[in-house]
C-alpha positions as CSV (number, residue, x, y, z in Angstrom):
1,X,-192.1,65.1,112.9
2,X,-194.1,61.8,113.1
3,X,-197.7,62.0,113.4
4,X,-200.0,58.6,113.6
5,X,-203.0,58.7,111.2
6,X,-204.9,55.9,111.8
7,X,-204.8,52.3,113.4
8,X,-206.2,49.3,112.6
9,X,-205.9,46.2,115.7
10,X,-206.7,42.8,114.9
11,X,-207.9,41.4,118.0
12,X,-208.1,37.8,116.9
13,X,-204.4,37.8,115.5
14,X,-202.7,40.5,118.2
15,X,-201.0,42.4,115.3
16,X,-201.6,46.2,114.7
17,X,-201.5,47.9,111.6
18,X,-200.1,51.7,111.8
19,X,-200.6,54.7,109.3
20,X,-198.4,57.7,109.9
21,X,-196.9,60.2,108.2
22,X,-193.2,60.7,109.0
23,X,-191.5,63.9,107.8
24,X,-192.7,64.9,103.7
25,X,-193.5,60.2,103.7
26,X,-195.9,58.3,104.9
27,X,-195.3,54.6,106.6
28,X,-196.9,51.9,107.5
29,X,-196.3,49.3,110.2
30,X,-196.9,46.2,111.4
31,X,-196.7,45.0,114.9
32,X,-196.9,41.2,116.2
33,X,-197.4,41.7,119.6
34,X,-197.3,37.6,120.2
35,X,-193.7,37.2,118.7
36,X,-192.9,40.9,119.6
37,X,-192.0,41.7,115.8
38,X,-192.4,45.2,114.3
39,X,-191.8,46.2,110.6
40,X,-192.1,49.3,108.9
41,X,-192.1,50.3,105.3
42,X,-192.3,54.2,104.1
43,X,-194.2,55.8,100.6
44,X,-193.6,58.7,98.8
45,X,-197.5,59.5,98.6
46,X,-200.3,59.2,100.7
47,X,-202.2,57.7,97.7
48,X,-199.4,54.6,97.7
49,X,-199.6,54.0,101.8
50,X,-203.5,54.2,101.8
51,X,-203.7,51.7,98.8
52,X,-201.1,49.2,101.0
53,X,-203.3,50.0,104.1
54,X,-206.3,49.2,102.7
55,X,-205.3,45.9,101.4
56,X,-203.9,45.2,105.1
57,X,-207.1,45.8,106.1
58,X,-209.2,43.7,104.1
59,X,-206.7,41.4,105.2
60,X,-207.7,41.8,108.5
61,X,-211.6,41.9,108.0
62,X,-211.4,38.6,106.0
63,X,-209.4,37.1,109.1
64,X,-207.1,36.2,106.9
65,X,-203.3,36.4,106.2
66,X,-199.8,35.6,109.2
67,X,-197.8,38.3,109.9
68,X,-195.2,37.0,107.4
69,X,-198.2,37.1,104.5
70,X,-199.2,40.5,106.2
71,X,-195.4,41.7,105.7
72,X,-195.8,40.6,102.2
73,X,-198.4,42.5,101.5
74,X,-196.6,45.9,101.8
């Protein structure tokens, strides 16, 4: 079962940043809606996904950061 947590959009760089939790994992994606690109990484604990959220959110609030440097960051 896969429930969505929270999102975060960035208006200014149409991506969108997804926290779910996916079976006994959590996950966290990326979307690109400009060159239709999606990416997906999953975490053991929900301490590790909100730590790699976070950062992907400062990210976002600093306006800084492609969706390649954004993929780096998980």
């Amino acid at each position: 079962m896969s429930n969505t947590i929270a999102v975060l959009e960035d208006l200014a760089g149409n991506q969108t940043i997804e926290f779910c939790k996916v079976g006994n994992e959590y996950m966290i994606g990326i979307t690109d809606r400009e060159e239709d690109k999606y990416i997906t990484r999953h975490y053991r604990t929900r301490k590790e996904a909100q730590f790699v959220f976070l950062n992907l959110s400062y990210a976002v609030l600093e306006g800084k950061y492609s969706f390649e440097q954004r993929k780096q960051l998980m």
